[in-house]
Backbone bond lengths (Angstrom), bond angles and torsions (degrees), N, CA, C in turn:
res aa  C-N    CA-C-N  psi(-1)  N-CA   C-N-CA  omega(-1)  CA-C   N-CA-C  phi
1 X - - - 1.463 - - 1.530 110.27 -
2 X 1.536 112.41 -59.07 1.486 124.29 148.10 2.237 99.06 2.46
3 X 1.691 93.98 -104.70 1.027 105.69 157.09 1.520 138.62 10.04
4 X 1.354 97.07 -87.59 1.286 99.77 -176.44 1.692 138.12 -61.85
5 X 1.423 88.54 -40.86 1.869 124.96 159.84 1.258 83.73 -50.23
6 X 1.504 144.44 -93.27 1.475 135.53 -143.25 1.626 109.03 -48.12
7 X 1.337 110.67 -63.43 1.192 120.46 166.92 1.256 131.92 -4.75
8 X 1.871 96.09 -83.34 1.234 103.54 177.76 1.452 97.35 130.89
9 X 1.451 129.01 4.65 1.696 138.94 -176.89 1.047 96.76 -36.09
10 X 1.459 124.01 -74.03 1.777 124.43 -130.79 1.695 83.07 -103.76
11 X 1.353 141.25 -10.64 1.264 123.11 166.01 1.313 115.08 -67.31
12 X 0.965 127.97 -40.57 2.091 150.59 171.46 1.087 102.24 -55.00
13 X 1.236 131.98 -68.65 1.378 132.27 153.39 1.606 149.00 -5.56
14 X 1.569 84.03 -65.43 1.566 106.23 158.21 1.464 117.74 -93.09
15 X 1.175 141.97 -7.49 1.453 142.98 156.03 1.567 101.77 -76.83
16 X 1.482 137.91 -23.18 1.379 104.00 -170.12 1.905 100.33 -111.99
17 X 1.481 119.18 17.36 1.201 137.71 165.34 1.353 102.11 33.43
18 X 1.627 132.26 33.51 1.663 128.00 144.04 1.897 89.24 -141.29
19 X 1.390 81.24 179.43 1.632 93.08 -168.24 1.678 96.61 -88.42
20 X 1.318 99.60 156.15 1.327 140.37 -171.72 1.508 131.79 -100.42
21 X 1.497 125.04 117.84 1.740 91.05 165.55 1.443 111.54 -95.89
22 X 1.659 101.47 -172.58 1.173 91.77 177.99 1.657 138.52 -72.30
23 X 1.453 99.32 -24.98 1.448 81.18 170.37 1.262 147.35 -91.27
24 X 1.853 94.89 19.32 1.491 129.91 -162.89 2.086 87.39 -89.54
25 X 1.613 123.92 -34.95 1.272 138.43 -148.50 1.640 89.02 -105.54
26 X 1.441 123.17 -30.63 1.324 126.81 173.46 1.427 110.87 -85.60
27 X 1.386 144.47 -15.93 0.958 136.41 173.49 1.568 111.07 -85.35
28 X 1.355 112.69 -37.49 1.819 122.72 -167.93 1.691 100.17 -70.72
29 X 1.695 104.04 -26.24 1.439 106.60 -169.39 1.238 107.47 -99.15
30 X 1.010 139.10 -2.28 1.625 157.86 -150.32 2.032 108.68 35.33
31 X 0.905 112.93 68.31 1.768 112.13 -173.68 1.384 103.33 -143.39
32 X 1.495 108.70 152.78 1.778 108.01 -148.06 2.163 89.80 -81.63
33 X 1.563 84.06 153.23 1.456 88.49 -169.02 1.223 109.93 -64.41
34 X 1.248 156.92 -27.42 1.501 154.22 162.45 1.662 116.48 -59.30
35 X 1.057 109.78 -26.63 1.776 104.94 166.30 1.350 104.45 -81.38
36 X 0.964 121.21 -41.25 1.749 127.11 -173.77 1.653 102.10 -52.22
37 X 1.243 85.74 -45.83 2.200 90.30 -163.56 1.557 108.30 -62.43
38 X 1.413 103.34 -40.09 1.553 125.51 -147.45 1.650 88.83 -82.11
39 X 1.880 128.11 -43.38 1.143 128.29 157.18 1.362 122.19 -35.21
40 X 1.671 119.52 -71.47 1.105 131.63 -149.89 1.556 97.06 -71.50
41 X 1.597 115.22 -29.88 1.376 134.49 -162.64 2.307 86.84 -62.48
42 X 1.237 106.95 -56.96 1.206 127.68 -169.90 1.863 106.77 -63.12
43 X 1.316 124.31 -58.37 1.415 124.26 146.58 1.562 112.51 -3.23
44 X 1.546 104.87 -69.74 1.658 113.14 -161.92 1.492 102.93 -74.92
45 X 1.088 115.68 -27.92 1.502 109.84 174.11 1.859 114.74 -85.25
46 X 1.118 110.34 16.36 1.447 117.17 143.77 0.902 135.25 -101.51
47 X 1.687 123.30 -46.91 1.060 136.24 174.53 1.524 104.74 153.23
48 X 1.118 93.91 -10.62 1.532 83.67 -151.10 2.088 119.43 -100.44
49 X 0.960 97.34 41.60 1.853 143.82 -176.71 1.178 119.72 173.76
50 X 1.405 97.78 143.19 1.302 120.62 -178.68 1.591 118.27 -114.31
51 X 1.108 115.40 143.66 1.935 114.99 -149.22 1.937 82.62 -138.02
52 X 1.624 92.21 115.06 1.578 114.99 150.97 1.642 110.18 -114.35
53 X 1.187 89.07 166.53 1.871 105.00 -178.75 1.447 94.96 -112.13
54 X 1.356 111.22 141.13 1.137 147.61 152.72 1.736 150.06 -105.51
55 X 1.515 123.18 61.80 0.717 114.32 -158.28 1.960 133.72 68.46
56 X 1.598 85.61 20.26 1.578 95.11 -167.33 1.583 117.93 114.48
57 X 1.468 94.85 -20.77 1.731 87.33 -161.53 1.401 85.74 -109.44
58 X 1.477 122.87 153.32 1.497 155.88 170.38 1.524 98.48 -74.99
59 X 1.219 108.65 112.07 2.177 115.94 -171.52 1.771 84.19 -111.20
60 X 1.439 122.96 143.16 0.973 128.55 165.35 1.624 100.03 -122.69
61 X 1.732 93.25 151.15 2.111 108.19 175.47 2.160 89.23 -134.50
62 X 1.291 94.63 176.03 1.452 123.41 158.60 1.337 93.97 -81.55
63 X 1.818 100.58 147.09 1.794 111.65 153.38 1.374 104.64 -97.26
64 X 1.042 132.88 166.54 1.223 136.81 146.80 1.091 117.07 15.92
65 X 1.548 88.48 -83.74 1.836 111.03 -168.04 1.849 105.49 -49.73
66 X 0.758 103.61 -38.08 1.829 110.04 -154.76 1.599 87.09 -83.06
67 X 1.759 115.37 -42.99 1.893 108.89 -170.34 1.529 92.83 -65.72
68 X 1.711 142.41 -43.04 0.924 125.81 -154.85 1.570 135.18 -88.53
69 X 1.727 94.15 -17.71 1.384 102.84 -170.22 1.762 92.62 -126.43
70 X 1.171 129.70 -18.46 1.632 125.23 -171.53 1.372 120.70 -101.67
71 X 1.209 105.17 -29.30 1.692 114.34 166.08 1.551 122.17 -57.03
72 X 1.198 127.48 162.30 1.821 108.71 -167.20 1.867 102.85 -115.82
73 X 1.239 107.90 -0.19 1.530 103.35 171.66 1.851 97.47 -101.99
74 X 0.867 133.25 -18.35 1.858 127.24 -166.18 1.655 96.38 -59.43
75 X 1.060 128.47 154.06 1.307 126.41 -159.90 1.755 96.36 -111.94
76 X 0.970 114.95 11.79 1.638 117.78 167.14 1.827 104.56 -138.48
77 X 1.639 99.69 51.21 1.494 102.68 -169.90 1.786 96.42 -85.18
78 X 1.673 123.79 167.95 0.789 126.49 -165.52 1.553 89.13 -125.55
79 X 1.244 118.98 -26.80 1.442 126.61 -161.15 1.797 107.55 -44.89
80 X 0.716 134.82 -3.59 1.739 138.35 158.16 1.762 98.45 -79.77
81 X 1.575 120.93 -41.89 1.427 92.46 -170.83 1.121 109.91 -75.44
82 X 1.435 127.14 -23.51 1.452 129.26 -157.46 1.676 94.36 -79.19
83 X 1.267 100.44 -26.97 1.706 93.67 -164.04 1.775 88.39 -80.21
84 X 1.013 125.10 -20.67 1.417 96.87 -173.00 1.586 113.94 -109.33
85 X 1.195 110.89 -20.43 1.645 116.14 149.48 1.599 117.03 -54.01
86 X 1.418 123.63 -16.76 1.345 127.78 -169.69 1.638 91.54 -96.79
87 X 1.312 116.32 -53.97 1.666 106.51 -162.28 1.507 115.22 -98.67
88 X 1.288 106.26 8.82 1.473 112.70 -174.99 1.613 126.42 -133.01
89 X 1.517 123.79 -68.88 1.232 127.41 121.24 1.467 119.19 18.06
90 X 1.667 94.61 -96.61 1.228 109.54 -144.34 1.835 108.79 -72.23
91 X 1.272 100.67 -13.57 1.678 117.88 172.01 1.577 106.84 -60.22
92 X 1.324 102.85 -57.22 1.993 105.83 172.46 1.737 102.60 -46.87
93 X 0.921 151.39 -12.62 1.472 126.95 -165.65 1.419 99.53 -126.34
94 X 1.347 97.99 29.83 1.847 118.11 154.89 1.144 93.14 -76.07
95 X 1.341 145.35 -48.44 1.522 161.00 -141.82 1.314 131.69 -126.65
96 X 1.563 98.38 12.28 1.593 117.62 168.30 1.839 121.17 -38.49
97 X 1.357 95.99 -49.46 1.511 110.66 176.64 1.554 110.88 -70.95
98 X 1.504 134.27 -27.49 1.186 136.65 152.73 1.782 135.96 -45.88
99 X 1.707 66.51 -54.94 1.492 79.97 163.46 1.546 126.97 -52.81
100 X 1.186 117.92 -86.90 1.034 141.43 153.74 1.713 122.26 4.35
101 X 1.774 84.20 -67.15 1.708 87.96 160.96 1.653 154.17 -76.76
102 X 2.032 81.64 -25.39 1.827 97.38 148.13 1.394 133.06 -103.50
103 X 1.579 118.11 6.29 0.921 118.44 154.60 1.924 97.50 81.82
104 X 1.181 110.50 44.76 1.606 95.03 -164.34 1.704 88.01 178.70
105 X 1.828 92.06 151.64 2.141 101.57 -168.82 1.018 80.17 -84.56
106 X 1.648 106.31 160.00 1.417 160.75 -149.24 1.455 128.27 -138.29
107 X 1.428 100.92 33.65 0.999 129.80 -178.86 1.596 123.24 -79.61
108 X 1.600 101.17 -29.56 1.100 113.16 154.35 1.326 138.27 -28.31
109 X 1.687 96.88 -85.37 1.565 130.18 143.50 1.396 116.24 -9.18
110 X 1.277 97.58 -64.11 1.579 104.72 -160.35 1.437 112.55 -70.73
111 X 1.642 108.66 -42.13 1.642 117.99 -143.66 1.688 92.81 -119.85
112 X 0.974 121.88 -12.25 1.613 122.08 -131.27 1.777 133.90 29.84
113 X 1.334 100.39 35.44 1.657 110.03 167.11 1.324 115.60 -128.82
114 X 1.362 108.70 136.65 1.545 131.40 -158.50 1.491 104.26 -62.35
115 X 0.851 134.44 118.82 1.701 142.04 150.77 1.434 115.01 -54.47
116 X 1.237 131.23 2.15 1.726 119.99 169.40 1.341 111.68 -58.08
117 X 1.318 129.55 -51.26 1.523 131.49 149.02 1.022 124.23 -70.79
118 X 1.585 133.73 81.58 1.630 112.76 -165.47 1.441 120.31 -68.74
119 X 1.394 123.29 -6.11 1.395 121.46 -178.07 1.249 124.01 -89.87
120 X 1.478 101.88 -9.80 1.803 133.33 179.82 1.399 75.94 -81.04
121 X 1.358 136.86 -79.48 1.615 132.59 -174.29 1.750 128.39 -28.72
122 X 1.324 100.79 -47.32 1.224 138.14 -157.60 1.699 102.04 -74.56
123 X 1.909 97.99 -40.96 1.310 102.04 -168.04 1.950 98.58 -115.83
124 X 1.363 121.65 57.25 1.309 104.96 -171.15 1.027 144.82 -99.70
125 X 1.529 93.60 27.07 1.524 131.32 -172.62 1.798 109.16 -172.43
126 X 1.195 91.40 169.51 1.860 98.51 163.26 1.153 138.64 -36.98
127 X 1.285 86.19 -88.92 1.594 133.10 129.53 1.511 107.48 14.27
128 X 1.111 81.69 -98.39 1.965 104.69 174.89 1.282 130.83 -51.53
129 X 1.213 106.20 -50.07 1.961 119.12 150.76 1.661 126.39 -45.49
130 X 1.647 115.65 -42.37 0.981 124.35 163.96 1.518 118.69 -44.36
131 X 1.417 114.90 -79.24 1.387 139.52 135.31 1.295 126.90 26.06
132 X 2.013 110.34 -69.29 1.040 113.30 -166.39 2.011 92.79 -102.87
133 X 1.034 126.30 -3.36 1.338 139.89 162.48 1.475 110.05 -79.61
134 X 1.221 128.26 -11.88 1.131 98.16 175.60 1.845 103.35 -116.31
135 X 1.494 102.81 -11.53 1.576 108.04 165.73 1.698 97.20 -67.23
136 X 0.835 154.34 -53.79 1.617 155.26 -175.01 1.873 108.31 -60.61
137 X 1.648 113.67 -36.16 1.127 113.91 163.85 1.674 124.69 -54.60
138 X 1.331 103.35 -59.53 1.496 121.70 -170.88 1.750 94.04 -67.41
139 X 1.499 122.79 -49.45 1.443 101.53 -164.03 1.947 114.29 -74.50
140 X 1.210 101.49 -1.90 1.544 107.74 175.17 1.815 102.08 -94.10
141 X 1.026 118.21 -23.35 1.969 127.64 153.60 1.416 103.43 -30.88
142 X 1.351 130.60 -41.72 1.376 133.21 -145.72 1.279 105.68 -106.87
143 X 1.527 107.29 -52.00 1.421 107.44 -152.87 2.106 95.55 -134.78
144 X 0.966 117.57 19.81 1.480 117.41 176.90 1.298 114.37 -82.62
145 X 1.241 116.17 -20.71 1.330 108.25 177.49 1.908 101.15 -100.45
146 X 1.019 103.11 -59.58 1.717 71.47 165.09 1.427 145.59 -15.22
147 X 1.194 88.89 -45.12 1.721 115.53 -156.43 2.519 92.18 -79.79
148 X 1.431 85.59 -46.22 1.789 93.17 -179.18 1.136 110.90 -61.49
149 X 1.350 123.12 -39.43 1.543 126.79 -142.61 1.874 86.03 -119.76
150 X 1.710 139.70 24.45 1.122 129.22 -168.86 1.761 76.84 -90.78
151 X 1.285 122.36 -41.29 2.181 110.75 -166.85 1.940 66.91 -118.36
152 X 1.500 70.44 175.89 1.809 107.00 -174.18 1.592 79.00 -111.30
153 X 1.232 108.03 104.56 1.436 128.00 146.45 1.561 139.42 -95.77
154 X 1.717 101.50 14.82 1.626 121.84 165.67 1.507 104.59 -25.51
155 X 1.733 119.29 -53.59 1.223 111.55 -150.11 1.486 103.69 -74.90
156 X 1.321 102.03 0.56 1.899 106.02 -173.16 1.712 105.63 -89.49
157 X 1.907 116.66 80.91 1.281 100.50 163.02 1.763 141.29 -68.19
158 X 0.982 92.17 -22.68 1.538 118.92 -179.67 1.061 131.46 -107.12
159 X 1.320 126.31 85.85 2.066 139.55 -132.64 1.686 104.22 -124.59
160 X 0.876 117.54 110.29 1.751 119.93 170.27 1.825 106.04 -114.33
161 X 1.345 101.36 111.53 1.411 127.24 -173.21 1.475 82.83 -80.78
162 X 1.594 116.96 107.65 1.877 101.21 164.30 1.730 112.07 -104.59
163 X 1.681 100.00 137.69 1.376 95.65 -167.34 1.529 109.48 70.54
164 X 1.047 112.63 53.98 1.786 125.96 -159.54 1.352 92.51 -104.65
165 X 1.133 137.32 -8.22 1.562 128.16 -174.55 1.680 147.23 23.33
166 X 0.547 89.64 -52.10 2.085 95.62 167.64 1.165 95.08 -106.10
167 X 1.521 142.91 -55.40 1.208 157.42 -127.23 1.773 116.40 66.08
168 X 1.202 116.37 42.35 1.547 117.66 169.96 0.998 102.40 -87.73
169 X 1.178 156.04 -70.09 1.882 125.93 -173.10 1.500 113.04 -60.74
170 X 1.243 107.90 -32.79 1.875 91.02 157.66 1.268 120.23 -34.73
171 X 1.928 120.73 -54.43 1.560 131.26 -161.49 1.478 94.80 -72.11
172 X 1.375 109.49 -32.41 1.879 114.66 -172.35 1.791 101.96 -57.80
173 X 1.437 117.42 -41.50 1.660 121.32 -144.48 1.270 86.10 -94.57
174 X 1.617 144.09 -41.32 1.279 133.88 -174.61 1.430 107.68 -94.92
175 X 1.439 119.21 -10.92 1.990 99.38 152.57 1.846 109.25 -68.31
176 X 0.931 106.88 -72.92 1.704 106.82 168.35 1.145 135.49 -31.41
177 X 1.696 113.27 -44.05 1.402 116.97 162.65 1.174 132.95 -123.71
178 X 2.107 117.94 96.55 1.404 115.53 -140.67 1.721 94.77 -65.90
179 X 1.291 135.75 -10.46 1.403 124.55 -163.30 1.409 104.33 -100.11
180 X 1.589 119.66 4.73 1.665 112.61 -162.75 1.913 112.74 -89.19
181 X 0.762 114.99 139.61 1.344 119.28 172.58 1.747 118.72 -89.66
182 X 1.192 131.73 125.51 1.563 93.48 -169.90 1.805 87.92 -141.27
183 X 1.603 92.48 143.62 1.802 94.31 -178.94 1.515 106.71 -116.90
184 X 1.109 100.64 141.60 1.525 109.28 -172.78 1.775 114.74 -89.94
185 X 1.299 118.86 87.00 1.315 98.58 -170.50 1.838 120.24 -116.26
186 X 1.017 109.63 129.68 1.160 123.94 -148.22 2.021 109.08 -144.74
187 X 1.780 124.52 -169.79 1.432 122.48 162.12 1.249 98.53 -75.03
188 X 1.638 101.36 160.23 1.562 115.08 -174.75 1.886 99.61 -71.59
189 X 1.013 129.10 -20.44 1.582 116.80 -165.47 1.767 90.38 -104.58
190 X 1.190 122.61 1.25 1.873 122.81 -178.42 1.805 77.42 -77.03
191 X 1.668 105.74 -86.69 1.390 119.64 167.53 1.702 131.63 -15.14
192 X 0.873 127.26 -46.70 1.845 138.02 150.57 1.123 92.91 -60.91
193 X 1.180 149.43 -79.27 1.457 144.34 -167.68 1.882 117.36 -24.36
194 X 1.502 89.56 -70.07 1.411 117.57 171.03 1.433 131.99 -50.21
195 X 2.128 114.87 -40.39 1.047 132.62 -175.26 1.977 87.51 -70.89
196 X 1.342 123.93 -41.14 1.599 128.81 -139.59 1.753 88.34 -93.51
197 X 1.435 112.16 -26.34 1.845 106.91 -163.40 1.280 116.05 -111.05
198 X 1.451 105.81 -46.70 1.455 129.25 -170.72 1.818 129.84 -96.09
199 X 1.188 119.21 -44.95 1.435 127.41 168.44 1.677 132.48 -109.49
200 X 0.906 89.67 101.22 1.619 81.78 -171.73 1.336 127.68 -88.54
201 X 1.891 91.78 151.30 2.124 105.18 -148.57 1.301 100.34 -43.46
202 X 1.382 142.11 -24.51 1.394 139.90 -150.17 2.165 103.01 -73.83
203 X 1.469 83.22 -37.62 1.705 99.81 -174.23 1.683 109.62 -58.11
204 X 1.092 122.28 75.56 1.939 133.10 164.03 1.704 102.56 -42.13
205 X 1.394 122.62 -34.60 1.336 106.11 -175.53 1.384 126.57 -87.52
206 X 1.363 113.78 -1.57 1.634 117.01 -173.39 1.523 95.77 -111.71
207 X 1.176 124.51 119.79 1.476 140.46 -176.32 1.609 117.40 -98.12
208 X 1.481 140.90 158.50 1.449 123.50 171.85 1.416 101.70 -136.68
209 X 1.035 107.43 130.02 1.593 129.09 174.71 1.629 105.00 -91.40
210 X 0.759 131.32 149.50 1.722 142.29 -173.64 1.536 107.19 -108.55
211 X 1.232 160.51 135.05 1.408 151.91 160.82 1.571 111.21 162.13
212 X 1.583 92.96 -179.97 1.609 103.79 173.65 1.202 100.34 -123.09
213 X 1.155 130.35 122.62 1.506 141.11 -175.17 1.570 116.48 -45.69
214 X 1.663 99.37 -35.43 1.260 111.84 -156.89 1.892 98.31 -92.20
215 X 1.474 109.98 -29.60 1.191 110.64 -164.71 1.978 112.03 -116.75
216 X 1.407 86.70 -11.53 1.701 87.21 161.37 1.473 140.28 -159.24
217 X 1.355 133.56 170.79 1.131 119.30 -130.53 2.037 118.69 -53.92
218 X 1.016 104.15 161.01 1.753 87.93 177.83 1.909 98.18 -118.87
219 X 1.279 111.90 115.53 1.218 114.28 169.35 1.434 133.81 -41.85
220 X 1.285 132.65 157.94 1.870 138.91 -174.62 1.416 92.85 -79.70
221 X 1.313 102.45 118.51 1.552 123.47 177.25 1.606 124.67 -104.17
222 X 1.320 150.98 172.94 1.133 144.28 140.31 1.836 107.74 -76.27
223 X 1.507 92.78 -40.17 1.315 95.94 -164.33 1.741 110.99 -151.45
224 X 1.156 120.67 127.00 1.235 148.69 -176.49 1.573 108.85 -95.48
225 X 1.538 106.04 121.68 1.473 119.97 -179.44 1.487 95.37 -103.56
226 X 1.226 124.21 154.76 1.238 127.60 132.91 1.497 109.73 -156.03
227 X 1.461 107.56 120.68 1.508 115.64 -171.32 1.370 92.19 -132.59
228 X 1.735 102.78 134.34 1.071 111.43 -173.52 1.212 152.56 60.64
229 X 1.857 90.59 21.16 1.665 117.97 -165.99 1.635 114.84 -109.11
230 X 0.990 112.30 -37.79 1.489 117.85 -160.12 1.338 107.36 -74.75
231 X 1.455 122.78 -39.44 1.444 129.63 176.73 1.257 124.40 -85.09
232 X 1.917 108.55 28.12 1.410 123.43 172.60 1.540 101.91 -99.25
233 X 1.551 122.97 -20.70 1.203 127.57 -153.16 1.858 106.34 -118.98
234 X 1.426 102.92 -177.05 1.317 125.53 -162.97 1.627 81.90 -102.22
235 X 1.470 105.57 156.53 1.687 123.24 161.51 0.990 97.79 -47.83
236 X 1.376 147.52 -68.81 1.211 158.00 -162.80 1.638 112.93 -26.32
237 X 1.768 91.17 -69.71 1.300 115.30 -162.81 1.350 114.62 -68.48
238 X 1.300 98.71 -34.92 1.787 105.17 -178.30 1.469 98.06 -75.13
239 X 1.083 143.50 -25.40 1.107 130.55 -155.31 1.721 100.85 -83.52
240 X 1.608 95.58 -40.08 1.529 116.81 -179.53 2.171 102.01 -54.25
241 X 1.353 108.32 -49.50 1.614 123.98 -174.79 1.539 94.20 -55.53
242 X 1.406 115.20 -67.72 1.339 125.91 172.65 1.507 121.08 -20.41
243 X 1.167 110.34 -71.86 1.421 138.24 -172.86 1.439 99.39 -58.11
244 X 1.651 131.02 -50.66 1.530 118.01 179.97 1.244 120.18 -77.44
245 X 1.591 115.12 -28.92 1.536 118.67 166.70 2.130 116.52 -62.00
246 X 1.146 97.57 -15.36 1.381 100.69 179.00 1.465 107.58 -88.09
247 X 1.083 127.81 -11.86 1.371 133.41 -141.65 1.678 90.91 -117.48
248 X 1.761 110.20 -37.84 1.566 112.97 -174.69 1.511 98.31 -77.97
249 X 1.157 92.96 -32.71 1.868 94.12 -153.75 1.624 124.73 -44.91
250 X 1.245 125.53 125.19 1.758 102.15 -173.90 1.759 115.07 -75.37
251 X 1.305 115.98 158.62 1.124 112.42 161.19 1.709 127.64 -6.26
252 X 1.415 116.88 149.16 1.462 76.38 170.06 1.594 140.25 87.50
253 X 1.348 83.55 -37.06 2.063 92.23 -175.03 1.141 134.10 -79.64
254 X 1.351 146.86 -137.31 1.358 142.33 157.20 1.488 103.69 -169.36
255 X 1.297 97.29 177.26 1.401 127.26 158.14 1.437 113.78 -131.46
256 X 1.756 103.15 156.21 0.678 120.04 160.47 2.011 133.44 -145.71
C-alpha cells in the first residue's frame, strides 16, 4: 500500500477511468513491468484493486476503498497519512525490540534526532513538519466532524483549538457552528505553516494564538479543544496542561 500511494497507482487509475493492465500502469508510471504486476497483483489481495480479465490480459480498477481514501484528489483522501506513516512511522518499528527494552522513542535510531522534545523531533525540518501536518489534516477529513458535532457545543462562542495544528477542526467547529469563533493556538512556525498551507487569509473566523501550552500563558476561553493531545504526554504533564486550562477557563466552559 506503502508502495502504491508513493507511486502514484490508484491516482493513474482514477485519471484513466477504465481498467488497466499492468504494463499499461508500468509504462504511465515509468517502473519495470514485473514489479508493477507483482504490486498491483499484491493490491488485489488486499482489497484494494480490483482485477478483471480481458481477453487474456489481467485489467486492473480502484475499489471503493482505495477511490475514496487513497487517491490524492477524493476529498476524504488519506494519501498524506499513508505517505507519512510510510516514510516516517514505519522506519521506528525498525526498533520495536529497542523500544520495548528501553522503554523510550527511537527516534534517535531512526532519524538521528533526539526525542526528549518530541515535537523538536516531529518538526526537524520543513519538510517534515509539513508532512506530519498534513497527515493530522487529512485524518480530521474523516472523522472531525464527528468528533464536533458528537455534544452540541453551539453554546461554545469562543473556541481555542490547543495544539490546533493546520487548523482543521477549527474549519470543522465553524461549519457546524455558524456563531463559533475558533483560535488556533499552537508554535509560531506550526502557525506560519498553517496560515501559508491550510487556512485561508479570507477566513475572519479561525484566529492564531502563538505559544507553548506548557510554557505560556493559555487565554479565557468558552471552550477548550484538545484533540489528539493528551496521549502525547506523561501523567504528569497532562495533569500540569489540565490544571492551566482549568484555571483559564471561564465560568461555564468546557473542554473537550
Amino acid at each position: 500500500m506503502f508502495a502504491a500511494c508513493e507511486l502514484g497507482v490508484f491516482d493513474v487509475l482514477q485519471e484513466a477511468a477504465v481498467p488497466l493492465s499492468s504494463s499499461a500502469v508500468a509504462g504511465l508510471l515509468g517502473t519495470s513491468a514485473d514489479g508493477m504486476e507483482r504490486l498491483l497483483s499484491a493490491c488485489v489481495g488486499l482489497q484494494l484493486l480490483e482485477v478483471t480479465e480481458h481477453q487474456g490480459e489481467a485489467l486492473y480498477c480502484n475499489t471503493d476503498l482505495s477511490r475514496v481514501y487513497l487517491t490524492r484528489t477524493s476529498p476524504k483522501t488519506l494519501h498524506h497519512s499513508i505517505a507519512y506513516y510510510s516514510q516516517t512511522i514505519y522506519h521506528c518499528f525498525s526498533y520495536v525490540t529497542d523500544a520495548i527494552r528501553e522503554g523510550k522513542s527511537q527516534y534517535m535510531r531512526a532519524f538521528g534526532v533526539s526525542s526528549d522534545e518530541i515535537f523538536e523531533a516531529l518538526y526537524r525540518s520543513a519538510e517534515e513538519m509539513l508532512r506530519f501536518m498534513q497527515l493530522m489534516n487529512s485524518t480530521w477529513s474523516i472523522c472531525g466532524k464527528d468528533v464536533v458535532t458528537a455534544f452540541d457545543l453551539s453554546a461554545f462562542t469562543n473556541i481555542f483549538d490547543l495544539g490546533g495544528c493546520s487548523g482543521a477542526i477549527a474549519k470543522e467547529c465553524i461549519s457546524a457552528y455558524p456563531l463559533s469563533r475558533v483560535t488556533v493556538y499552537d508554535l509560531p512556525k506550526v502557525l506560519e505553516m498553517a496560515r501559508k498551507h491550510f487556512v485561508p487569509q479570507e477566513e475572519k473566523r479561525i484566529l492564531f494564538h502563538e505559544g507553548d501550552f506548557f510554557k505560556d500563558p493559555i487565554p479565557e476561553a468558552d471552550l477548550y479543544i484538545l484533540a489528539r493531545i493528551v496521549h502525547d504526554w506523561s501523567q504528569d504533564k497532562c495533569l500540569e496542561l489540565l490544571t492551566k486550562v482549568h484555571k483559564a477557563c471561564k465560568p461555564g466552559g468546557g473542554v473537550l
